[in-house]
N, C-alpha and C positions, 0 to 999 in steps of 0.2 A: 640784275647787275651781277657781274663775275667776280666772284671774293678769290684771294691767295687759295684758298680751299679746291676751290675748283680748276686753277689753275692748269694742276697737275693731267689734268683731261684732255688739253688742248697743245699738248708739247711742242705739236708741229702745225704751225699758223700760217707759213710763210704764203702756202697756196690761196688760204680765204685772202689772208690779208690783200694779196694783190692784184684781188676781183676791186678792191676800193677805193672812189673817186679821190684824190689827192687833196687834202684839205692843208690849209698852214697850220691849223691845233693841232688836231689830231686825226686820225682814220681810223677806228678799228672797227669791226663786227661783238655782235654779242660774245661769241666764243676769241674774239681775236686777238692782239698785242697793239698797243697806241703805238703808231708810226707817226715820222713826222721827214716830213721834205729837204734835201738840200737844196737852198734857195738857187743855185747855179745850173743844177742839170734834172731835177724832177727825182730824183734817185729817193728810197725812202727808207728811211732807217728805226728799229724798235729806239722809242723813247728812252730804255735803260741798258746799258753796257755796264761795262767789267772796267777799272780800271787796276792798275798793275803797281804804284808806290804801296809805304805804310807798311800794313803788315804781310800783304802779299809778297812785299818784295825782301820781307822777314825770313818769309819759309823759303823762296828761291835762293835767297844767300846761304841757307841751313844745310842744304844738300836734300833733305829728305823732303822731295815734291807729293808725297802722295797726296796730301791735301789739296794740291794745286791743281793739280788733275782732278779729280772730284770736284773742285770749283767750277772747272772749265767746263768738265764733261756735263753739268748741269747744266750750265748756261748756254751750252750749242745744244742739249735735247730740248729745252724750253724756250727755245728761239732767241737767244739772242746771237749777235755779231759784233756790235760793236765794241771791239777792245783796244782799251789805251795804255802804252805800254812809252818806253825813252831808252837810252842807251845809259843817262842818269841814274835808273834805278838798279844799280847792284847786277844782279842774272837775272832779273825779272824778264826780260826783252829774250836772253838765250833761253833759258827755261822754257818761257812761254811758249815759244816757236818750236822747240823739239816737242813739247807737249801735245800741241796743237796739232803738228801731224801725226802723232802717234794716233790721236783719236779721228783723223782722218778729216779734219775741219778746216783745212788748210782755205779751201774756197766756200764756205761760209763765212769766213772770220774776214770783218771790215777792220784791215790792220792799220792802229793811226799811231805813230810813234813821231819821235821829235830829234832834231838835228842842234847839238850844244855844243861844237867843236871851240870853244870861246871862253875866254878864263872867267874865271866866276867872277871876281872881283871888276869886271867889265874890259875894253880893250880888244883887239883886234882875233878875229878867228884867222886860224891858217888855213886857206883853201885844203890843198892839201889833204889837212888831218879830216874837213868837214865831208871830202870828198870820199874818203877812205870808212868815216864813221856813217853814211847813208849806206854805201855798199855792202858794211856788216849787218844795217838793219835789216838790207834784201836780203841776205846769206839767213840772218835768225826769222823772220817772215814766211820763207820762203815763195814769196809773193816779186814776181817781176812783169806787170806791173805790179809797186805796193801802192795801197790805198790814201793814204794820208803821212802826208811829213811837214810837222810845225815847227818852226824855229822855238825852241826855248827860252823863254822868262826873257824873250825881244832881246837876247845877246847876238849884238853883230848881226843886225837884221838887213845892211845894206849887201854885207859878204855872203851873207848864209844864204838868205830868201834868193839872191841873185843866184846861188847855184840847184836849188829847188825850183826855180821857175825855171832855167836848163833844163832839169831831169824832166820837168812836165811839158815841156815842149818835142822833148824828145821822145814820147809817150814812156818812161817809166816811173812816171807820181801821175795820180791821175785827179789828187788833190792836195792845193797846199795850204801853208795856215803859219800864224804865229799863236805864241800862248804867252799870258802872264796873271799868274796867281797873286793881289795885293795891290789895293785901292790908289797908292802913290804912285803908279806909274800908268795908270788907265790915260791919262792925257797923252803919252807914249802911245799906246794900243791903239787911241783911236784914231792918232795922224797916219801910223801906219792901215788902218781899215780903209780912209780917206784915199790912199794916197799910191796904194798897191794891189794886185789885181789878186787878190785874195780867197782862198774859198773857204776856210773855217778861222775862228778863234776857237781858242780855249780858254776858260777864265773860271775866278772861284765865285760861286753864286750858293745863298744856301738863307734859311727862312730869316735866319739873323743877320745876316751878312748879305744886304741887298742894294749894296751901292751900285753894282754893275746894272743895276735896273734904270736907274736914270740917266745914261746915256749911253755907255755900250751894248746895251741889251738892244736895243731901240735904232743902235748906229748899225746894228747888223742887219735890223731887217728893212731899213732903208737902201743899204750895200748889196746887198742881197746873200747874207755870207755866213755858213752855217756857226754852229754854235755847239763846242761841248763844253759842258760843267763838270769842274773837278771839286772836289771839299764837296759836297750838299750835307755833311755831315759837321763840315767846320772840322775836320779831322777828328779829333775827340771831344768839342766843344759842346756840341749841342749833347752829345749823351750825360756830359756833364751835371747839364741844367737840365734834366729830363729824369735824371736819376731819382727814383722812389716816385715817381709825377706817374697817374693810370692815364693810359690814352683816353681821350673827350670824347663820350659816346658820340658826338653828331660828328667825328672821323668816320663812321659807318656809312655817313651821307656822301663820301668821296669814295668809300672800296675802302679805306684805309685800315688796314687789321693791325698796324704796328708801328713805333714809332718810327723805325726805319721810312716806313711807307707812304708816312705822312710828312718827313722833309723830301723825299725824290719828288713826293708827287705835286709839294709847293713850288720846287725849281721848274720843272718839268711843266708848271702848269704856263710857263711864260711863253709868249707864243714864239719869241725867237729862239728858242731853245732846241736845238735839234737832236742831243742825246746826253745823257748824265751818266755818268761811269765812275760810281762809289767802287773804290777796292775793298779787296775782304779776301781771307783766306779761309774762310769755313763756308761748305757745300750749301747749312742751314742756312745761313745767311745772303747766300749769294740766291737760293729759291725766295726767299722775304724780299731781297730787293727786288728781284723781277714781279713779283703780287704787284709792283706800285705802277709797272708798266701796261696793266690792264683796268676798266670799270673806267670810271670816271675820274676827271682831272676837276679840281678846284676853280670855280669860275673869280671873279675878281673879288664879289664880296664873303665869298668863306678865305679866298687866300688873305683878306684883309683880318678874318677872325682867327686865322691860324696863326697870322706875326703876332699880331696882339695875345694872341695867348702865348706863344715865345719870347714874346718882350719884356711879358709882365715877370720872369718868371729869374732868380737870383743868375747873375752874372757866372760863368765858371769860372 
């Protein structure tokens, strides 16, 4: 089995990995990265990406990126692509995208960002502004086509979605999606999954936080309709409750060398799940979260031993 240790051995996967027959769990080779399928086109993406709120989007507002870059540049030499980023988050979106080319990763990087021309407090998107805010996400991407664009937290998803399904008819989104972080609005997400020709959600899923498992997780891979997870961390929740707590020797029996690696790798073990993109702005951290994207994933009855051991465990 391949621990975080050995990782560093294996930087560049992407050629074994894609000798391997296409499974819905997972794919990997002994030396390789767990991939996992978009249910719409066969396309296969590493289990763990990058996502770009929190504190990422801490240091992009700070000016001084060097961190950011050393987060990045680890996670394009160690295989990953998946990066999720919004126009929401601060400069994380501009940052990211001049970053991104400076290191030359422009066409590795699976660019998924989100379209929220629409007042927070709910009420009508201006075409218009939504039409002008996707254009600057081609501009910071540098991606035409770009890869993924999800309507945000289902605001004006009749205005928004309708002019994303435009762009992708027109070949430039080549995937779209809606997102919503927070269990009160999941009867929302799922009439729209039902009812729109959708290629990914986003939603929060994480070892504590498992309401999305009983019908959205489920309604995707009915739909056929991929899946990223944002929070697997519960943003700061589960460090919380994990604080002074040793990792469970039998985490060894999954690859799991940390706690980090032992929440990606309970989301990640859902089979509708098709990539997890914890943000972080330290390089160390962003190598620990990728450890979770190799070895073994959690079958149903250790993932049942792993909520239980985060269940039992004081509230944060």
């Amino acid at each position: 089995m391949i621990t975080r240790r050995d990782y560093l051995k294996y930087s560049v996967l992407t050629a074994a990995a894609a000798t391997l027959p296409p499974q819905l769990t997972r794919a990997a080779s002994p030396e390789g990265r767990i991939l996992r399928t978009i249910p719409k086109t066969g396309e296969r993406l590493p289990i763990v990406g990058l996502g770009s709120s929190a504190t990422f989007r801490s240091v992009a507002d700070s000016g001084d990126v060097t961190a950011l870059s050393e987060v990045l540049s680890t996670f394009f030499e160690n295989g990953g692509t998946v990066f999720d980023t919004a126009p929401a988050y601060g400069a994380s979106e501009e940052v990211s995208g001049r970053l991104i080319r400076e290191l030359g990763a422009t066409e590795k990087v699976f660019w998924a960002t989100k379209l929220n021309a629409a007042p927070r407090g709910g009420g009508a998107a201006d075409p218009d502004a939504a039409r002008a805010q996707v254009e600057q996400s081609f501009k910071h991407s540098g991606k035409d086509p770009m890869d993924l664009v999800q309507v945000h937290q289902l605001r004006d998803v009749p205005t928004q979605l309708a002019i994303l399904k435009n762009l992708k008819a027109a070949g430039r989104l080549r995937y779209i999606g809606v997102t919503y972080t927070g269990a009160e609005r999941y009867p929302d997400l799922a009439k729209v999954m039902r009812e729109e020709p959708i290629d990914f959600i986003g939603v929060d899923y994480a070892v504590d936080n498992r309401q999305a498992a009983d019908v959205i997780l489920p309604l995707a891979i009915e739909r056929g309709i991929g899946v990223l997870v944002y929070l697997p961390f519960g943003r700061t929740r589960l460090w919380a409750r994990v604080a002074g707590q040793d990792l469970p020797e039998w985490a060894a029996d999954i690859g799991a060398e940390s706690w980090a690696q032992f929440f990606i790798k309970f989301v990640g073990a859902h089979p509708a799940v098709t990539s997890v993109t914890p943000a972080t702005s330290k390089a160390t951290h962003m190598l620990d979260n990728l450890g979770a994207g190799v070895g073994e994933l959690p079958d149903e009855d250790m993932q049942q031993r792993m909520a239980d051991l985060v269940d039992a465990l004081p509230q944060a």
